[in-house]
Rosetta silent file (secondary structure, phi, psi, omega in degrees, C-alpha in Angstrom):
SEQUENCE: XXXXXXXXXXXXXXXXXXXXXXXXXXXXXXXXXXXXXXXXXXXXXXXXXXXXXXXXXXXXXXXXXXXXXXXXXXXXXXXXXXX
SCORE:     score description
SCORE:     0.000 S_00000001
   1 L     0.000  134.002 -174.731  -16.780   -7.773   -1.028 S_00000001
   2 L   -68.274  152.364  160.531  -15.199  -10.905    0.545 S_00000001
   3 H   -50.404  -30.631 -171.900  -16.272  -11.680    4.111 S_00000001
   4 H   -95.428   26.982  176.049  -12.797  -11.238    5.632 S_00000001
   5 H  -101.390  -29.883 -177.968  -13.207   -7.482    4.205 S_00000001
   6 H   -72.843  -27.421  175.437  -16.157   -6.886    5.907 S_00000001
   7 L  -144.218  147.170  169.776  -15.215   -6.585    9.555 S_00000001
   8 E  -127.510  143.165 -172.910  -11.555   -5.907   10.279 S_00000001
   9 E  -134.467  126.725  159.759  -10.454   -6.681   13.829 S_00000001
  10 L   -54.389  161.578  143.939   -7.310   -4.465   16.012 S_00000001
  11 L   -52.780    2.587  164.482   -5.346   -5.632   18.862 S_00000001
  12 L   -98.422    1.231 -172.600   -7.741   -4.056   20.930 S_00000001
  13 L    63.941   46.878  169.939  -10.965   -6.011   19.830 S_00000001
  14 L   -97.917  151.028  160.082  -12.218   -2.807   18.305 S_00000001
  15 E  -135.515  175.345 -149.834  -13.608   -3.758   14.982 S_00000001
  16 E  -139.326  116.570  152.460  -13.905   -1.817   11.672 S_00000001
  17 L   -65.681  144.602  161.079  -15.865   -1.831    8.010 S_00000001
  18 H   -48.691  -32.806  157.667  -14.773   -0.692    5.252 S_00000001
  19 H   -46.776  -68.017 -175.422  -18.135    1.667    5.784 S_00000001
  20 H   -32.834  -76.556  178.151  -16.414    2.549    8.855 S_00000001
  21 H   -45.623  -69.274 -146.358  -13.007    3.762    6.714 S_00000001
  22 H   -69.160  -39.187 -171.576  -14.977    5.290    4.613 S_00000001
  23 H   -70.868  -44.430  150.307  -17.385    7.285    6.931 S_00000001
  24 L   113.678   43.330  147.201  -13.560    8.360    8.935 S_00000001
  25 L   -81.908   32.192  152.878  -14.970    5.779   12.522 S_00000001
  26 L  -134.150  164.983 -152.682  -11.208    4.691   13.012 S_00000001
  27 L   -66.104  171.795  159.575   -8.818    5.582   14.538 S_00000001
  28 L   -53.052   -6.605 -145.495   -5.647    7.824   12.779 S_00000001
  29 E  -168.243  115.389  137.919   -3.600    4.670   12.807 S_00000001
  30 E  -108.509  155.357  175.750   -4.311    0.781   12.544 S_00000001
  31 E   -53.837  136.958  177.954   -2.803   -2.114   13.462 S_00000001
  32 H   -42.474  -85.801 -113.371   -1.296   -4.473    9.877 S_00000001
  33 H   -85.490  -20.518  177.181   -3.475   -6.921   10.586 S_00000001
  34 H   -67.558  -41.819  174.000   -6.940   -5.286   11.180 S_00000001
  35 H   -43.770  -24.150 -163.567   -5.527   -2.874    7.995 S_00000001
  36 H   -89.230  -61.061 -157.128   -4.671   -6.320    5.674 S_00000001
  37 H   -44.750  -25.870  177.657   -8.057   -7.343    7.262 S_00000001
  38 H   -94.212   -6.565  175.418  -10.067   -4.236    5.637 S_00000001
  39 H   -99.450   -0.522  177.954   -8.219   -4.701    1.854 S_00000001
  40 L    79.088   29.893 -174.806   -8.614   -8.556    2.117 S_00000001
  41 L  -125.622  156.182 -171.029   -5.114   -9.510    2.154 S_00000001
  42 L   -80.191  138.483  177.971   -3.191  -11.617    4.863 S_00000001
  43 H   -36.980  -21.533  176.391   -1.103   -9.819    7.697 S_00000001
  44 H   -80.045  -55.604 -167.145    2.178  -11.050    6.253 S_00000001
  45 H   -52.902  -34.991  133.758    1.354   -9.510    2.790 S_00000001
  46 H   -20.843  -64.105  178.509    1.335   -6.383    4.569 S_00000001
  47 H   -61.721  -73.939  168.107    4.088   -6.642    6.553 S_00000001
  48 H   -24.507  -48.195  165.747    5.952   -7.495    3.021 S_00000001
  49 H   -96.766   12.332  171.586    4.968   -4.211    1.320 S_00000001
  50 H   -94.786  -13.408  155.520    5.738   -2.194    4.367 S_00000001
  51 H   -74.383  -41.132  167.157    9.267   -3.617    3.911 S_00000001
  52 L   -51.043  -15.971  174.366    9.425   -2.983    0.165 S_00000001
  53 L    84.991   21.826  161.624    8.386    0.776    1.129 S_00000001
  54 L  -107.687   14.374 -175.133    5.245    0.224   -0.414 S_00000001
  55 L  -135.247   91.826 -166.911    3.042    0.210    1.912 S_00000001
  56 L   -48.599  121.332 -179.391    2.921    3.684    4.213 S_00000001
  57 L  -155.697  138.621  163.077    3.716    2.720    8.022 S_00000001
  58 E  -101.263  135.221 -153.799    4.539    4.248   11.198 S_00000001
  59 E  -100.426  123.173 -177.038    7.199    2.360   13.315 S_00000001
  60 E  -110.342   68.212 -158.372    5.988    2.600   17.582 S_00000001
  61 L    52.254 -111.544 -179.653    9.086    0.589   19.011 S_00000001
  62 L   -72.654  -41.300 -161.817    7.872   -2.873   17.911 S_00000001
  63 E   -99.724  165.433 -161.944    4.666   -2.242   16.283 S_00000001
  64 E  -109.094  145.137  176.295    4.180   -1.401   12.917 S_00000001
  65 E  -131.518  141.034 -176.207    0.716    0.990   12.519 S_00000001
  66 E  -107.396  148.914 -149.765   -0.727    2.161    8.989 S_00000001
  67 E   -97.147  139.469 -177.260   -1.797    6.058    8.753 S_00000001
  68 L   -99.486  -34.623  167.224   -5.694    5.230    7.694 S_00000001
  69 H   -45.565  -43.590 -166.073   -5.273    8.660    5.889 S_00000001
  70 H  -100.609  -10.545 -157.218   -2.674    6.946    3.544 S_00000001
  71 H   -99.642  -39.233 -167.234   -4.462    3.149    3.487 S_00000001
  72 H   -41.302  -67.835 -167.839   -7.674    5.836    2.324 S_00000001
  73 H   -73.574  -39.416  155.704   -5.477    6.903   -0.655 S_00000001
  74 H   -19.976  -58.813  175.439   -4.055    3.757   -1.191 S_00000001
  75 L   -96.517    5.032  161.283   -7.258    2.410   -1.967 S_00000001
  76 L    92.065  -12.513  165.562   -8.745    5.499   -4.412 S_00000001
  77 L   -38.302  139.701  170.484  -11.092    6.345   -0.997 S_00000001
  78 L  -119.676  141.243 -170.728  -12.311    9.594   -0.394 S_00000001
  79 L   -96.659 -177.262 -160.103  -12.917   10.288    3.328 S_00000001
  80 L   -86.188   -4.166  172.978  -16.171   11.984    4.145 S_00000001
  81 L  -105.783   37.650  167.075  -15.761   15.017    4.705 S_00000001
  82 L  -104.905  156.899 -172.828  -13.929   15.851    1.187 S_00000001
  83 L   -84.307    0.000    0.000  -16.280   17.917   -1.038 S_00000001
């Protein structure tokens, strides 16, 4: 796992592992860039497939927040409390 996969950081300075996502310690909702921060990809490449409609996002006025429930499934994740 790359280092910038390993800690993901919000606009709130909360920050998150991919342990974390798995174990279901975040929030319902993250900000793109701590989400491109836990798949290893840069905040625009985000931003890019949530315009192509490929990337599941909820629109809050300005900001755009990813469903951690969908970034879960996205990535083949099971969260922990599935049998």
């Amino acid at each position: 796992m790359s280092n910038l996969a390993e800690r993901a950081v919000d606009g709130e300075s909360n920050s998150y592992t991919l342990a974390d996502l798995r174990a279901g310690r975040v929030p319902a909702t993250l900000p793109v860039k701590a989400a491109a921060a836990l798949i290893g990809v840069a905040g625009s490449t985000v931003y890019e497939a949530v315009a192509r409609g490929t990337m599941p996002a909820l629109r809050v006025g300005k900001r755009i927040l990813i469903p951690t429930e969908r970034l879960l499934s996205l990535l083949d994740i099971e969260p922990a409390d599935a049998p």
